[in-house]
C-alpha positions as CSV (number, residue, x, y, z in Angstrom):
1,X,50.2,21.1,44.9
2,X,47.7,19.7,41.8
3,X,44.2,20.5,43.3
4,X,41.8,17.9,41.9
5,X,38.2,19.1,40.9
6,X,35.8,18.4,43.9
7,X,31.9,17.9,42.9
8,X,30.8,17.8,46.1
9,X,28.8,21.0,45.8
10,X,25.3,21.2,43.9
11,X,26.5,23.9,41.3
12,X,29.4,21.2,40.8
13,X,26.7,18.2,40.5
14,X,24.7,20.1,38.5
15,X,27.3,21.1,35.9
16,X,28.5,17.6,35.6
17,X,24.7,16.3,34.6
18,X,24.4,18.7,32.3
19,X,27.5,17.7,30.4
20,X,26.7,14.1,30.5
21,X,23.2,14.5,29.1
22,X,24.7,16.5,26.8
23,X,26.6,13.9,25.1
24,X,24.0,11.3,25.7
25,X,21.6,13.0,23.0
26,X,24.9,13.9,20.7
27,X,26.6,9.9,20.8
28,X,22.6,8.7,20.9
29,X,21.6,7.5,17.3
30,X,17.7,8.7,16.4
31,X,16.0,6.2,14.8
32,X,13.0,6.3,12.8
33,X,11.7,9.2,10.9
34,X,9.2,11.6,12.3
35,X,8.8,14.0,15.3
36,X,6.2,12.4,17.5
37,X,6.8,10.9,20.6
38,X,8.6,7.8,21.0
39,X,10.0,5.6,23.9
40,X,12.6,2.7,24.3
41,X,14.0,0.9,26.8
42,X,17.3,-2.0,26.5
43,X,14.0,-4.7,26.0
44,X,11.2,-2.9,24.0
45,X,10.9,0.3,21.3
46,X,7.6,1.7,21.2
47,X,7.3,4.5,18.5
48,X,4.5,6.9,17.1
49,X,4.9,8.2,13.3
50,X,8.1,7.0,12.8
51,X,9.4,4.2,11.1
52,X,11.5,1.5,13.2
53,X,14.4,1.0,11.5
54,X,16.1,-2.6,12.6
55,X,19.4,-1.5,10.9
56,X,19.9,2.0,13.0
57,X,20.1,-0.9,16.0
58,X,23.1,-2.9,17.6
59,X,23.1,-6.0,16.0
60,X,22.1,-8.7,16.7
61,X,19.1,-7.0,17.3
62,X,16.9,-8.8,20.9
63,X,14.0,-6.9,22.1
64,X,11.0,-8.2,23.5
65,X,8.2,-5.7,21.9
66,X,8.3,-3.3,19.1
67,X,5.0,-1.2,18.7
68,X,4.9,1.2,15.7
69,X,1.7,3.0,15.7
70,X,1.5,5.1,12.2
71,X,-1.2,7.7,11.8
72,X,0.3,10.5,9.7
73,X,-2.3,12.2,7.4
74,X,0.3,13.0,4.7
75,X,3.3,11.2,3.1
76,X,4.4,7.7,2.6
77,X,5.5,6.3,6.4
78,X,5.9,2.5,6.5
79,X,5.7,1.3,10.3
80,X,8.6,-1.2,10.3
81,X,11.9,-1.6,8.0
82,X,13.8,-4.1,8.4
83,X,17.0,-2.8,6.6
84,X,20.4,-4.0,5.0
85,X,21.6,-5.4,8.3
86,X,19.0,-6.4,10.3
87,X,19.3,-9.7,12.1
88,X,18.6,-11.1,15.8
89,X,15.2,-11.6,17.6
90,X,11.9,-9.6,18.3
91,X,9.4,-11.0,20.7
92,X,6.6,-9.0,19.5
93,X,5.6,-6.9,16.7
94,X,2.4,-4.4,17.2
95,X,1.7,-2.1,14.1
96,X,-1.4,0.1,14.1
97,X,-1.1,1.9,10.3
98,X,-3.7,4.5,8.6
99,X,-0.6,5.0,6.3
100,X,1.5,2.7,4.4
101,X,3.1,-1.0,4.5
102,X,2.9,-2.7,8.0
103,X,6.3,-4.5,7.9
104,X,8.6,-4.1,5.1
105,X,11.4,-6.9,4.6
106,X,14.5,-5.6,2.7
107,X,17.2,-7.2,0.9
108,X,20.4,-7.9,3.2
109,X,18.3,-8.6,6.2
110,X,19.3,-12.3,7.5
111,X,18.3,-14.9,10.2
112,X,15.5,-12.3,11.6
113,X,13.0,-14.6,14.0
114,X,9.7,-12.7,15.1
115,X,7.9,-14.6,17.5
116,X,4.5,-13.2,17.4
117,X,2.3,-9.9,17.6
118,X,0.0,-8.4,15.3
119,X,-0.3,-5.5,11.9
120,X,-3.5,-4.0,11.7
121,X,-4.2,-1.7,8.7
122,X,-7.0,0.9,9.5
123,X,-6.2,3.3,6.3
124,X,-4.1,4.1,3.9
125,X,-2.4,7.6,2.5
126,X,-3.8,8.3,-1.2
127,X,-3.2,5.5,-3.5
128,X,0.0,4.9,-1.9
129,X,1.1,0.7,-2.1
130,X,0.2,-1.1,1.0
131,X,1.0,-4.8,2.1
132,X,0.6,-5.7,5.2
133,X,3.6,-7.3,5.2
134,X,5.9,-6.9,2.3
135,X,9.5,-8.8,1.6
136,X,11.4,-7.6,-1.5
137,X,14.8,-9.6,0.0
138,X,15.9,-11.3,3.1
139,X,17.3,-14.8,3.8
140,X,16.2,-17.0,6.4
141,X,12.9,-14.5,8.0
142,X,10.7,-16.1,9.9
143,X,7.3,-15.0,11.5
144,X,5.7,-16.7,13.9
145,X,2.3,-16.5,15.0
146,X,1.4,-13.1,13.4
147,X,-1.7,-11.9,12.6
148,X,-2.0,-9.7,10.2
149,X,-5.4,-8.1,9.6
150,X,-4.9,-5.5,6.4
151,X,-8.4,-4.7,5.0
152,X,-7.1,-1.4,2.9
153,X,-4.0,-3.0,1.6
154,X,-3.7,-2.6,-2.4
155,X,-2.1,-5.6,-3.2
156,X,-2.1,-8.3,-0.1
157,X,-2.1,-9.1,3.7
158,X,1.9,-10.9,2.8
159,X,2.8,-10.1,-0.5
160,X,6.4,-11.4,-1.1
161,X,8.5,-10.3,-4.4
162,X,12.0,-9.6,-5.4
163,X,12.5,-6.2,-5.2
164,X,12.9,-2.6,-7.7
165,X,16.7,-3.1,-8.9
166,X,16.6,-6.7,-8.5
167,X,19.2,-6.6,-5.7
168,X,18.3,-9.8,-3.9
169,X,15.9,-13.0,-4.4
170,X,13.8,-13.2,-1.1
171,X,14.8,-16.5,0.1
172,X,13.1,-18.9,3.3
173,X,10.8,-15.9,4.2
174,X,8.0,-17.8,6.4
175,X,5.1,-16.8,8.1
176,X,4.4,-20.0,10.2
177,X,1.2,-20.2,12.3
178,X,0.0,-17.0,11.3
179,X,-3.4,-15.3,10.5
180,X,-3.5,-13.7,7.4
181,X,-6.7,-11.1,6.0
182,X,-6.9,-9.3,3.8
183,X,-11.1,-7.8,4.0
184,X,-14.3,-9.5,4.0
185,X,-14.3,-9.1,0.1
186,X,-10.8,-9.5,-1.3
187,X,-9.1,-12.4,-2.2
188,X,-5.4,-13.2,-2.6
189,X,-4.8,-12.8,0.4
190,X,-1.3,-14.6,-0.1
191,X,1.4,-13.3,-2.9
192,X,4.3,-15.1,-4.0
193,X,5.8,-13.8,-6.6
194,X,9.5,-14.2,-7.6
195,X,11.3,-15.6,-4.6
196,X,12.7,-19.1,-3.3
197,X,11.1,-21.5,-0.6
198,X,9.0,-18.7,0.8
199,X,5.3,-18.2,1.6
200,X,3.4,-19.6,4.7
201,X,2.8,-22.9,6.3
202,X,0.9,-24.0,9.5
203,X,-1.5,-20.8,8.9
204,X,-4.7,-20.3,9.0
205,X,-5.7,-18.1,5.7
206,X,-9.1,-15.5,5.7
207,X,-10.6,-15.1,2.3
208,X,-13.6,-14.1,0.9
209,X,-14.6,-17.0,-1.8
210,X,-16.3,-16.9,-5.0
211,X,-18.5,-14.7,-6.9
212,X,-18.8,-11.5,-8.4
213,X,-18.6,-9.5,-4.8
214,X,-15.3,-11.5,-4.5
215,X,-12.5,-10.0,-6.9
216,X,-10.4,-11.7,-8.9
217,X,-8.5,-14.8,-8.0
218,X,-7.9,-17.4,-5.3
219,X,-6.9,-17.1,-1.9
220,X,-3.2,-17.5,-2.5
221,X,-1.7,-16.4,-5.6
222,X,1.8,-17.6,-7.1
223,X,2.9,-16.7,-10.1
224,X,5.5,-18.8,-12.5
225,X,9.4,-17.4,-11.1
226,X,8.3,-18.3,-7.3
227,X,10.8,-21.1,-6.9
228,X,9.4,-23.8,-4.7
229,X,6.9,-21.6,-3.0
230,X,5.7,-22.6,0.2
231,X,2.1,-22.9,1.0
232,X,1.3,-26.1,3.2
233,X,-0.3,-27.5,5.6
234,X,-2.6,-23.8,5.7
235,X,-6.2,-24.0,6.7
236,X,-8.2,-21.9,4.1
237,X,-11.5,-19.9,6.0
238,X,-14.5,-17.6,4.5
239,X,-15.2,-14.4,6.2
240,X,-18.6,-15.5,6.7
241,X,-17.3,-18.7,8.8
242,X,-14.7,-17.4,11.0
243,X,-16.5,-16.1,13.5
244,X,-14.9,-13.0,16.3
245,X,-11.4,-15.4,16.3
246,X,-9.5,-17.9,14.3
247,X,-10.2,-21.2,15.5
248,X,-6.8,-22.9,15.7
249,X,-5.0,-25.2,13.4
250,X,-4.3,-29.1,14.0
251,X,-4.9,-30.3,10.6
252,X,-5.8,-28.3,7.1
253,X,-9.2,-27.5,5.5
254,X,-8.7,-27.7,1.5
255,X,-9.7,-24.4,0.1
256,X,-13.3,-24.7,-1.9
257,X,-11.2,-24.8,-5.1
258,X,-7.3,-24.4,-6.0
259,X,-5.8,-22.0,-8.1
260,X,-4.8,-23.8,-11.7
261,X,-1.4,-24.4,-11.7
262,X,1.2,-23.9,-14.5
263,X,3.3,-27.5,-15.2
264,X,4.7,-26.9,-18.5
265,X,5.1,-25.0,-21.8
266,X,6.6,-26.1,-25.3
267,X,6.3,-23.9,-28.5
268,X,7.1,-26.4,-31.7
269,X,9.8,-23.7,-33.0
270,X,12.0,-20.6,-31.6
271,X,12.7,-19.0,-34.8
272,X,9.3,-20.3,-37.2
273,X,9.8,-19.3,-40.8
274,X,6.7,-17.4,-42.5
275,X,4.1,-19.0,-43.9
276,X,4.6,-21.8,-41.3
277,X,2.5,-23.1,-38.9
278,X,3.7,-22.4,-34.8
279,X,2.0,-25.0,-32.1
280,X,2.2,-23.9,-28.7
281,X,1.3,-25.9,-25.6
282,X,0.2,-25.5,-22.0
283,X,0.2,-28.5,-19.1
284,X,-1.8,-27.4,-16.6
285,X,-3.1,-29.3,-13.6
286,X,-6.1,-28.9,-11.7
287,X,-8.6,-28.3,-14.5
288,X,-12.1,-30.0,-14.8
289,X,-13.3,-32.4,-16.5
290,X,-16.6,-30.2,-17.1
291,X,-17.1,-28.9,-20.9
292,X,-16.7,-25.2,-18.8
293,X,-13.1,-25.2,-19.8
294,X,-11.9,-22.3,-22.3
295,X,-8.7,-22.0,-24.1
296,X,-7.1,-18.5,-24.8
297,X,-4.8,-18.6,-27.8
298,X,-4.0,-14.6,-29.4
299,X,-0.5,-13.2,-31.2
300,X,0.2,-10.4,-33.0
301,X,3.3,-9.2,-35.2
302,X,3.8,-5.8,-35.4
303,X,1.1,-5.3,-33.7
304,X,-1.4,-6.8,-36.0
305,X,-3.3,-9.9,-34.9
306,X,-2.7,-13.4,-36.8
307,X,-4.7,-16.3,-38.0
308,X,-5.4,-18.9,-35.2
309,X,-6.0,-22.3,-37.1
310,X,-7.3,-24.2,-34.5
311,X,-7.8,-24.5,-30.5
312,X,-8.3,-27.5,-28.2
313,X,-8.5,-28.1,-24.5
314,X,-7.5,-31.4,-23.3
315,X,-5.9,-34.3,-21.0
316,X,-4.6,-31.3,-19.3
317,X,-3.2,-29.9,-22.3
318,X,-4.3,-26.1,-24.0
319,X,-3.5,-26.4,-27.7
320,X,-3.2,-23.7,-30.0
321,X,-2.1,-23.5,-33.6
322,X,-0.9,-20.0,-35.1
323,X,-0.8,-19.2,-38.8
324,X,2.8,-17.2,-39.0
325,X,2.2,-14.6,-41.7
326,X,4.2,-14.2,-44.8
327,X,5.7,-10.8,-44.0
328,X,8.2,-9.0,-46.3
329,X,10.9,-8.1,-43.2
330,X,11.0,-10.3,-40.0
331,X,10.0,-9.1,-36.5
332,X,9.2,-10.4,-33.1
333,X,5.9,-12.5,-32.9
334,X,4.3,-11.9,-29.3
335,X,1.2,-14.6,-28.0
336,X,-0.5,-15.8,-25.2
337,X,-1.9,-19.2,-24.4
338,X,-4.2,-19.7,-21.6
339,X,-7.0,-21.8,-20.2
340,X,-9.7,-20.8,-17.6
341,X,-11.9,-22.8,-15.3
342,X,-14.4,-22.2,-13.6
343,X,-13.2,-18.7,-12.6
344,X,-9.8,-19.2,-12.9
345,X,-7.1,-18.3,-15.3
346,X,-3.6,-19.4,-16.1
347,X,-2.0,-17.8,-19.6
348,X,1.8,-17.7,-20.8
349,X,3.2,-15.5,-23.0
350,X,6.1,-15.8,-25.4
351,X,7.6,-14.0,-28.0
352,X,9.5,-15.6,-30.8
353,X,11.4,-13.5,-33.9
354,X,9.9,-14.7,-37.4
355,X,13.3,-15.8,-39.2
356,X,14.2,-14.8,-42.5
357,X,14.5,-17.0,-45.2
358,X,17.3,-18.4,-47.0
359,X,19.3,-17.0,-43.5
360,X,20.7,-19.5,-40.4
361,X,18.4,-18.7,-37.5
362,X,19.5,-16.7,-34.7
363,X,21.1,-18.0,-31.1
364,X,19.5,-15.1,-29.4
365,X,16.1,-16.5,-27.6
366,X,13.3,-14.6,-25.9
367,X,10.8,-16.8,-24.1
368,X,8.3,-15.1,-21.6
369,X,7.6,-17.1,-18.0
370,X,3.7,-16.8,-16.2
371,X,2.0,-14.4,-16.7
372,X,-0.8,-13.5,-14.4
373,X,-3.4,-11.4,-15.0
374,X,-5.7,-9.8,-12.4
375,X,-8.2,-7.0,-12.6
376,X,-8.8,-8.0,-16.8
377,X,-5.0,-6.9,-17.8
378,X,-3.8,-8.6,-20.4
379,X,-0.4,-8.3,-23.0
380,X,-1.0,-6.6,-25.9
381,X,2.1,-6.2,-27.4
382,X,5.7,-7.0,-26.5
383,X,9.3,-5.6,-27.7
384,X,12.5,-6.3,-26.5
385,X,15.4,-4.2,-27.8
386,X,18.1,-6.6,-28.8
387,X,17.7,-10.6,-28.6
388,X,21.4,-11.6,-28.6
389,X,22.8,-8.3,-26.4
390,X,26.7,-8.2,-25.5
391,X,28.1,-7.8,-21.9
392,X,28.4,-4.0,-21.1
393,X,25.8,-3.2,-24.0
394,X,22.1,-1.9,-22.5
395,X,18.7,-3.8,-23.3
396,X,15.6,-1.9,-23.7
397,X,12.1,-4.0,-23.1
398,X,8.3,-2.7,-23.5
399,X,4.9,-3.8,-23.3
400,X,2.0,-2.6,-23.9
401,X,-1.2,-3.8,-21.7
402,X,-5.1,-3.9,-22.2
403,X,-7.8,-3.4,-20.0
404,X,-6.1,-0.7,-18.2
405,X,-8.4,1.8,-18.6
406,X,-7.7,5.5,-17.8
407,X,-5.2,4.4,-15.1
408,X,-2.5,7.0,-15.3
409,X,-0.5,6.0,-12.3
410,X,1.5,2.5,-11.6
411,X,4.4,1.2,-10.0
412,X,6.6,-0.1,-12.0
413,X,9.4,-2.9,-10.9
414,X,12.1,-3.8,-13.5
415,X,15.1,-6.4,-12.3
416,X,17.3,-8.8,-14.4
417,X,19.9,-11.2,-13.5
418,X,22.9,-12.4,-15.3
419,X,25.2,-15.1,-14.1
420,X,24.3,-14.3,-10.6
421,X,24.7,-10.3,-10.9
422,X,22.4,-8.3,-10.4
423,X,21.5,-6.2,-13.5
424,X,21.7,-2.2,-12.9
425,X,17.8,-0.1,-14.3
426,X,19.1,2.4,-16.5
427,X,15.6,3.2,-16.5
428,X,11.8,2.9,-16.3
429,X,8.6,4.6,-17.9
430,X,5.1,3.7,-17.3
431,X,2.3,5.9,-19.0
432,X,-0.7,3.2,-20.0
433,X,-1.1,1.7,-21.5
434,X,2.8,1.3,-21.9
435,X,5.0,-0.1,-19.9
436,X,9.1,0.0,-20.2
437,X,12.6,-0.9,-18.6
438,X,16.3,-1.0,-19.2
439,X,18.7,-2.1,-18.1
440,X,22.9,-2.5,-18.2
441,X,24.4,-6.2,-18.9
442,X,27.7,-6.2,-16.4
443,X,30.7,-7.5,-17.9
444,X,32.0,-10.5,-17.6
445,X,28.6,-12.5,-18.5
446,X,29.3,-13.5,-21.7
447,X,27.2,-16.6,-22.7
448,X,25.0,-16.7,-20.1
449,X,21.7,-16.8,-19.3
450,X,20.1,-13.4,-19.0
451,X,16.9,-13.3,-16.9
452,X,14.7,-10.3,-16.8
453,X,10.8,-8.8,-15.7
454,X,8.6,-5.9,-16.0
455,X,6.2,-6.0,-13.2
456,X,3.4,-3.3,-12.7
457,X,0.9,-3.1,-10.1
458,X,-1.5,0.2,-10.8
459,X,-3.6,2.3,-7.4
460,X,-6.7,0.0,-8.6
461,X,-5.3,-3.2,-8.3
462,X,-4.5,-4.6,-11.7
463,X,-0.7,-6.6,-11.4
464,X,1.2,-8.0,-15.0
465,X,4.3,-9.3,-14.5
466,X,6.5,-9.8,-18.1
467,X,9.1,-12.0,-17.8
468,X,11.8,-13.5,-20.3
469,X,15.0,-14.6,-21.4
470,X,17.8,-13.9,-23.2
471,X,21.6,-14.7,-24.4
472,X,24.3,-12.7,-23.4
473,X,26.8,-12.8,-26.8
474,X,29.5,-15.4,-26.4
């Protein structure tokens, strides 16, 4: 006869909880990172210095609250990641940081909703980078009625940016109806740097103004490779008029002035022979008609400064005329052409190579994209390593910035696309006032378009994004 096992007695019972506990906390995945206390249940995850991470979760991810309070004295501990795989719905978001980032968006993350909720941003760890909400990837995020209150944050309350490695384009991330501040002195409040349809709309947008006690810039800040940015239908408030709470939105308030925008850029030659003349030209919209207006025109070769014949501001239009020296052995000519308005500044860099003469010019092309400047940085100089690079071959880019001044410490973003791959950072030095990447061209890209940026944001402030173009060899 087969006796069966009988747990009927309480030594029995007790063994048999022990075992399934047991392999509870072995099967159990631990999320976050950290050794306070935390707590879930099937609807909510509340957690105390450790990050959530949405990807450690069954997906599609549904929970009704996720509350991240981050208060570590030391280290770099973001509140929330959203991850590779993250997708689904949370209810709520409720971040408390004296750390790092609130909410940190990552590429591979896809059709994420959150409804509502709040990231608050008491302090921050060193000179560590802090957004309070920051997307370097995703598709189709939305975040609904968020405020996000980030008064120590070193670059902005929703800063949204492709990524180190250049892995994905953040594309349709959208903070609709939110509240976004950023401190009762800072301004641009809003980022939006390269991405696709992203930004925020229906939202109510907390700045400080104008003036010296003000910073730099406007309230929302886009730079040149955003692609269709969104920023509509937002109500733009001062500090000093927004009382204990938002008032609500029905219709928009324009902001007391817009940001200049960028519309278009034309350089009368590629390849200019020496001893000619090189006209560039800026279209930008939104200027003045006041006699305030100022044109920027500067290049160097080999990092000497040339001639400027003549400047002009007009009909929308910043004109400048460059004398291209008579040099005894070609090299790259680097410039910038800007215009400023009361306040505020759009420039454009390029960088041409001076062909030689008697030879055919080349098919290689460099041509640098906006270029914003915050903080008083501005190009110096710019060198690219090869202008007509082959598939499988490396490319080596560096720039050298002013009005850094004895910053020592940066972070440094280099990414490159080519024919829709993703180009792979062989590597990256920043030491100012210098400023370098490289990267690998896959193979197979032969004849296309070769996209690539340097993008440095240092613990004071100060952001310069470099971008340009190139052919890959046929």
């Amino acid at each position: 006869m087969v006796r069966r096992p009988v747990f009927n007695s309480l030594p029995a019972r007790a063994l048999l909880l022990v075992v399934l506990v047991g392999a509870l906390v072995v099967t159990s995945p631990v999320f976050g990172r950290g050794t306070d206390k935390s707590q879930s249940t099937a609807d909510q995850v509340v957690l105390v210095n450790q990050t959530f991470e949405c990807s450690s979760y069954k997906q599609p991810v549904d929970f009704d609250l996720v509350k991240v309070t981050i208060n570590a004295p030391t280290g770099r501990v973001d509140a929330i990641h959203t991850g590779p795989r993250c997708t689904g719905r949370i209810g709520r978001i409720e971040v408390d940081t004296w750390n790092a980032d609130g909410v940190k968006i990552h590429p591979g993350t896809h059709d994420l909703v959150i409804e509502g909720g709040y990231v608050r941003c008491h302090g921050r760890v060193g000179a560590v980078h802090q957004d309070g909400i920051q997307a370097m990837g995703g598709d189709r995020v939305t975040l609904k009625n968020v405020t996000v209150d980030c008064a120590t944050a070193s670059n902005g309350a929703l800063f949204i940016a492709q990524g180190a490695g250049g892995r994905e384009v953040p594309t349709d991330i959208v903070c609709d109806g939110c509240t976004l501040m950023k401190g009762p002195t800072r301004n641009r409040v809003l980022r939006i740097a390269t991405s696709i349809r992203s930004g925020a709309r229906n939202s109510t947008i907390v700045w400080c103004g104008h003036g010296a006690g003000c910073g730099q810039g406007e309230a929302v800040w886009i730079t040149g490779s955003a692609e269709q940015p969104i920023d509509s239908n937002n109500r733009y408030v001062l500090y000093s008029e927004r009382g204990t709470t938002p008032p609500p939105t029905p219709a928009p308030t324009p902001a007391p002035r817009k940001a200049l925008v960028l519309k278009g850029f034309t350089l009368s030659s590629e390849a200019p022979r020496p001893g000619a003349r090189l006209l560039a030209q800026l279209g930008v919209s939104g200027l003045s008609s006041s006699g305030d207006v100022i044109a920027t025109c500067r290049a160097n070769v080999a990092g000497k400064a040339i001639q400027v014949l003549g400047k002009s501001v007009r009909s929308g239009q910043s004109r400048c005329a460059f004398a291209v020296p008579r040099i005894a052995r070609p090299g790259l000519l680097t410039g910038v052409v800007g215009v400023t308005d009361d306040g505020s500044t759009v420039n454009r860099s390029f960088t041409v190579r001076v062909a030689e003469a008697g030879r055919p010019e080349s098919s290689g092309r460099v041509t640098g994209q906006l270029q914003p400047l915050s903080s008083g940085v501005s190009l110096k100089s710019f060198v690219v390593s090869n202008q007509l690079p082959a598939a499988g071959a490396q490319v080596f880019a560096k720039i050298k910035l002013a009005g850094l001044g004895a910053s020592k410490e940066g972070s440094l973003k280099c990414s490159g696309v080519a024919g829709g791959k993703a180009l792979r950072v062989i590597g990256t030095g920043f030491k100012a006032p210098d400023a370098s990447c490289g990267w690998r061209i896959p193979a197979g890209v032969q004849g296309k378009p070769l996209r690539l940026s340097l993008s440095l944001v240092t613990p004071a402030g100060a952001i310069f994004t470099q971008s340009f173009r190139l052919n890959v060899r046929a």
